[in-house]
C-alpha positions as CSV (number, residue, x, y, z in Angstrom):
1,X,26.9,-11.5,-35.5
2,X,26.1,-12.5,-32.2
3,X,22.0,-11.3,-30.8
4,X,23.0,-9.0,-27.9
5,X,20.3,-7.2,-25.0
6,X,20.1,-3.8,-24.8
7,X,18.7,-2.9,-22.0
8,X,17.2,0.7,-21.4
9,X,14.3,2.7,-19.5
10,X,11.9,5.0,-20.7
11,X,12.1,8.7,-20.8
12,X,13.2,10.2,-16.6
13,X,9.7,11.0,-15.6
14,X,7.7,7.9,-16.4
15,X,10.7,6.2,-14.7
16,X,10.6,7.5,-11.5
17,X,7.3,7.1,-11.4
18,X,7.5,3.5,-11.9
19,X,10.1,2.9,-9.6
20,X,9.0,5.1,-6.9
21,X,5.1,2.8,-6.9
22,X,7.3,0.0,-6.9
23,X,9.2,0.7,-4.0
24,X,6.3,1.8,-2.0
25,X,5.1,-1.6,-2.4
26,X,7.8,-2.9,-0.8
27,X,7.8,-0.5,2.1
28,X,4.7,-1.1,2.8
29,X,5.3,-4.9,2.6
30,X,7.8,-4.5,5.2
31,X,5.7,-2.3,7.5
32,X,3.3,-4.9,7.6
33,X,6.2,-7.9,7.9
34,X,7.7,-5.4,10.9
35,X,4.4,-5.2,12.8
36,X,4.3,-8.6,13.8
37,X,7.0,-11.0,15.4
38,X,6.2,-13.8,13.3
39,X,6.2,-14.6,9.6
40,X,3.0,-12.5,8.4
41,X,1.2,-13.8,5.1
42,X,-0.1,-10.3,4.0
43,X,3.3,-8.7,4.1
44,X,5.1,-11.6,2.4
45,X,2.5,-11.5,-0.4
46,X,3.1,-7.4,-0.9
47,X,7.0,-8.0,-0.7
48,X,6.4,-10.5,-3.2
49,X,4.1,-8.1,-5.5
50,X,7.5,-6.0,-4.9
51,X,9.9,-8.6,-6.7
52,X,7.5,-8.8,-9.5
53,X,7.2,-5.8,-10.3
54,X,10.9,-4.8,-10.0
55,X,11.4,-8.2,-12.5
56,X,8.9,-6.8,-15.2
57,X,10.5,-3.2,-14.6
58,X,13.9,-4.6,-15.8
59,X,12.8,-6.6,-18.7
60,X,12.9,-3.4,-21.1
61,X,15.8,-4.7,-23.8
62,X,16.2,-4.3,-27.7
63,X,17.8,-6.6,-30.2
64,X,19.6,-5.7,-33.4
65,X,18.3,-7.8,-36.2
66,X,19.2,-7.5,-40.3
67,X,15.3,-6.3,-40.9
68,X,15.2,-4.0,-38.0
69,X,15.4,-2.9,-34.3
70,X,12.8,-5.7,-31.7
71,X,11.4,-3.7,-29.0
72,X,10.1,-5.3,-25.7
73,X,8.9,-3.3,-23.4
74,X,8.3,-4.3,-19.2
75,X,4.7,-5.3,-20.3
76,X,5.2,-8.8,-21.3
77,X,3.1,-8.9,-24.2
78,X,4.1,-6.2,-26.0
79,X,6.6,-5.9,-28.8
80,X,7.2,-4.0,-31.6
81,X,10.0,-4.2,-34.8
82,X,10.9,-1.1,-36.3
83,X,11.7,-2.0,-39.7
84,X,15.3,-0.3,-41.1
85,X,13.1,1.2,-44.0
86,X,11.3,3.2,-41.6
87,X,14.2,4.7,-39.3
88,X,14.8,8.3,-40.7
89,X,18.1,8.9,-38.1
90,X,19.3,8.7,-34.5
91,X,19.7,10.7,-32.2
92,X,22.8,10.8,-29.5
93,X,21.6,12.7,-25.9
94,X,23.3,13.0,-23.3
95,X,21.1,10.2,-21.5
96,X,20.2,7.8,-23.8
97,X,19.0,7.7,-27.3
98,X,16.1,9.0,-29.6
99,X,14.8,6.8,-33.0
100,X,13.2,9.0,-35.3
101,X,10.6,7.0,-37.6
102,X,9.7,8.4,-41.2
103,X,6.0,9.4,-42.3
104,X,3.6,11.0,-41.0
105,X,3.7,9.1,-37.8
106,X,6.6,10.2,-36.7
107,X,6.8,8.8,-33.5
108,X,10.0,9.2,-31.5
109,X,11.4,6.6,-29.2
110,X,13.2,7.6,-26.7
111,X,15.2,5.3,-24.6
112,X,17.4,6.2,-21.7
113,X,20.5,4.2,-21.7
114,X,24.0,4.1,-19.2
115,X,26.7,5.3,-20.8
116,X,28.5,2.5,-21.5
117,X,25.7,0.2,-23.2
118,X,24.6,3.4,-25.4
119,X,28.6,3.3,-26.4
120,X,27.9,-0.5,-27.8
121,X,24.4,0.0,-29.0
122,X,25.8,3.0,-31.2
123,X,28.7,0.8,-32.3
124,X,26.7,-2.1,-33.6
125,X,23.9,0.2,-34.6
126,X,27.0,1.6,-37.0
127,X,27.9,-2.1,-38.1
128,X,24.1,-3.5,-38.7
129,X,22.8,0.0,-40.7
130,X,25.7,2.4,-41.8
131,X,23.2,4.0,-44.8
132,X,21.2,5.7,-40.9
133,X,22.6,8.6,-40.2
134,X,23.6,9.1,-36.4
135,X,23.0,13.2,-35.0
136,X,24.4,14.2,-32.2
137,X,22.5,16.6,-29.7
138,X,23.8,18.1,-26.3
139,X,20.5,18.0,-24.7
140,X,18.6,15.2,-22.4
141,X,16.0,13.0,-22.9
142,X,13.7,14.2,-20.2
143,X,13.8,18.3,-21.8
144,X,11.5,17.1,-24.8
């Protein structure tokens, strides 16, 4: 089977956070840019801190792998594998989707998905691990 990206975004709140620092960046890059009739260094620099960070904001994905889910997240060095043995079940929100972990550590991830990638995701997640049960939940992401 063929290594397809998920892509996805954290839980609503960190989100808009993120996004919203982002694009004050580049507002104030072109404020700066605006005030002057010329090219301007400073605001070219704070557009470009803009792009950056709007590149590293979309490089969230997940892969599907026969030992487990790969996990990048938008800082560049950090990934994780969550091994099959240690996913207890999934669960379907309205928004995206929560993986429960076994144990004690129980740590949930929750990643916010559009509608039609979570309808893939859940469709090879079903092919590459049918013995993980899949709940359903009529709630959001953003409620826990």
């Amino acid at each position: 089977m063929e290594k397809k990206r998920y892509f996805w975004q954290p839980e609503l709140s960190i989100s808009i956070i993120y996004w919203s620092l982002t694009f004050i960046i580049l507002f104030y890059g072109l404020i700066l840019t605006l005030e002057k009739t010329h090219p301007y260094l400073r605001g070219n620099i704070f557009i470009g801190i803009f792009l950056l960070f709007s590149l590293v904001g979309l490089h969230r994905y997940l892969f599907l792998e026969e030992s487990g889910i790969r996990i990048r997240y938008a800082r560049l060095w950090r990934r994780e594998t969550i091994l099959r043995e240690h996913i207890d079940y999934l669960a379907l929100c309205k928004d995206g989707i929560i993986i429960q972990r076994k144990g004690l550590s129980g740590a949930n991830f929750h990643l916010a998905m559009r509608k039609k990638r979570k309808e893939a995701f859940i469709k090879d997640f079903a092919a590459f691990y049918p013995e993980i049960e899949i709940k359903k939940t009529n709630e959001k992401i953003s409620r826990d």
